[in-house]
C-alpha positions in Angstrom: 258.7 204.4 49.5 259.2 205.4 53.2 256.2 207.1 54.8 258.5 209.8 56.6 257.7 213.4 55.8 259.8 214.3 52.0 259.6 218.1 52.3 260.9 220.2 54.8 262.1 224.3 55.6 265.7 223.7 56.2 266.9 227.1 56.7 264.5 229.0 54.4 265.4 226.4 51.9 262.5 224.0 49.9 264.1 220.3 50.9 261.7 217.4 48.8 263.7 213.9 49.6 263.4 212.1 46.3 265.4 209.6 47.8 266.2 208.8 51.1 269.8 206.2 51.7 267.2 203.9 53.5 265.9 204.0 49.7 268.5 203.7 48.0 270.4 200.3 49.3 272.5 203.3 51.8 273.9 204.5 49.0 273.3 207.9 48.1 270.3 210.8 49.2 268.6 212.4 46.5 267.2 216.2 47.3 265.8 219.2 45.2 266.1 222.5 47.0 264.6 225.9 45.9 266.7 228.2 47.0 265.4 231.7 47.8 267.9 234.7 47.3 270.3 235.0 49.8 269.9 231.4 51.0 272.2 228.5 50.9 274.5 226.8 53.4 277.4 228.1 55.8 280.7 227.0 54.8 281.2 223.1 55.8 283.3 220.2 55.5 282.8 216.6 56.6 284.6 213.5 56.0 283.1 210.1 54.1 280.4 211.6 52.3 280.4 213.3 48.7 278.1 215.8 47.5 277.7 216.9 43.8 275.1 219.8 42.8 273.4 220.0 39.4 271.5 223.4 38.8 268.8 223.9 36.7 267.4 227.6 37.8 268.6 230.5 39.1 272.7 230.7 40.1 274.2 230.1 43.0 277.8 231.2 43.9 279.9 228.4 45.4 282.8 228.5 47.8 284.9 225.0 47.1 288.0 225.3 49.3 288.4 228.9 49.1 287.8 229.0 45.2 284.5 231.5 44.8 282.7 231.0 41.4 278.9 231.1 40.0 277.4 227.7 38.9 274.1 228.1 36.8 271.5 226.1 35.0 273.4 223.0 33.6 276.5 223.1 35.3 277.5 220.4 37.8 279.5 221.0 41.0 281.6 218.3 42.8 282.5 218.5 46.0 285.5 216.9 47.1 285.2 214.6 50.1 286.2 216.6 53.5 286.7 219.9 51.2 285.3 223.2 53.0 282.4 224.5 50.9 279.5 226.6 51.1 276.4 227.7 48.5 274.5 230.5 47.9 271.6 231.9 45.6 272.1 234.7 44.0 270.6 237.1 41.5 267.2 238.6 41.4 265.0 234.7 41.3 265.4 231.8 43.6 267.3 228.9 42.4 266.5 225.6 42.1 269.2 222.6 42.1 269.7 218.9 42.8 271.7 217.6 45.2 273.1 214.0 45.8 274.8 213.1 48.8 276.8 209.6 49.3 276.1 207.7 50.9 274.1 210.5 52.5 272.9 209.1 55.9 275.0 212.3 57.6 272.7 214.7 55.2 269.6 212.8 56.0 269.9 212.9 59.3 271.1 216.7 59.3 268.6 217.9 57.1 265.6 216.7 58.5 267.1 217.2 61.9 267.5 221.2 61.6 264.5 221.1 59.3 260.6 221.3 59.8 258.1 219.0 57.8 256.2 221.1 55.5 253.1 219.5 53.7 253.9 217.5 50.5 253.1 218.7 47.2 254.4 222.5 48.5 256.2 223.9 45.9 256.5 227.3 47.0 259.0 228.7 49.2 258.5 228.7 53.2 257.8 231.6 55.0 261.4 232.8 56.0 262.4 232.3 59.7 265.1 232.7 61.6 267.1 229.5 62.2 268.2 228.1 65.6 271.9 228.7 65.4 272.7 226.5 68.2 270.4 223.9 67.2 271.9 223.7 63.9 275.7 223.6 65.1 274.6 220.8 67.8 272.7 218.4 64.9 276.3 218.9 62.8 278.2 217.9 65.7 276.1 215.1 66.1 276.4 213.8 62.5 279.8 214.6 62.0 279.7 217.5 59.9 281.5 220.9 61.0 280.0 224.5 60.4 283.2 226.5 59.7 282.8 230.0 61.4 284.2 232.8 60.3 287.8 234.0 61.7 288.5 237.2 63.3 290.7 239.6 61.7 293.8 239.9 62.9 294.6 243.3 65.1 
């Protein structure tokens, strides 16, 4: 077990690391997010590592390469590797889901580079705050991953 903080705020989001890649032979990272209303992640792509979701509260509309849909408890989303997606919950309760990245070192890093430690054992959601834009954009760069921002209409 590493002794590295397991729980963070990552954008309003409850982050607890069950696994870390150093954890797991660099294989995968193993996280369960709460997910308040309203919350989720910006539409991204990056190449060389998989995610897959598994919800087991709440629902949470996807975006998977410009497919919308609404995954809830029991259903499993796969994304496919360098495909633009983005997540969030919706509905009237927060949603909880597990997420495995692989091999997971650019989510590690990303996550508990835009995120703040929180104590372990918190279970309840963190106090909402706005995020640092441009730190966030600047840790994806840095990991590889690109935050895909919305196009102007055309005139």
């Amino acid at each position: 077990m590493s002794d590295r903080p397991r729980t963070y705020n990552v954008l309003n989001i409850l982050m607890k690391f069950h696994a870390f890649p150093s954890e797991t032979m660099g294989k995968f990272c193993f996280v369960e997010c709460l997910v308040p209303v309203g919350a989720g992640a910006p539409p991204n792509h990056h190449a060389g590592e998989t995610e897959s979701f598994y919800v087991t509260e709440g629902q949470i509309g996807f975006m998977v390469d410009g497919e919308a849909f609404l995954a809830g408890p029991g259903d499993h989303v796969a994304i496919p590797d360098g495909a633009v997606h983005a997540f969030q919950a919706v509905g009237d309760t927060p949603a909880r889901v597990l997420i495995i990245n692989a091999p997971g070192m650019m989510h590690d890093r990303f996550f508990t580079g835009i995120g703040h430690p929180l104590p372990e054992g918190q279970t309840d959601l963190p106090t909402p705050s706005e995020p640092d834009i441009p730190s966030v954009f600047a840790m994806a760069q840095e990991v590889g991953m690109t935050l895909v921002t919305p196009q102007p209409e055309p005139a």
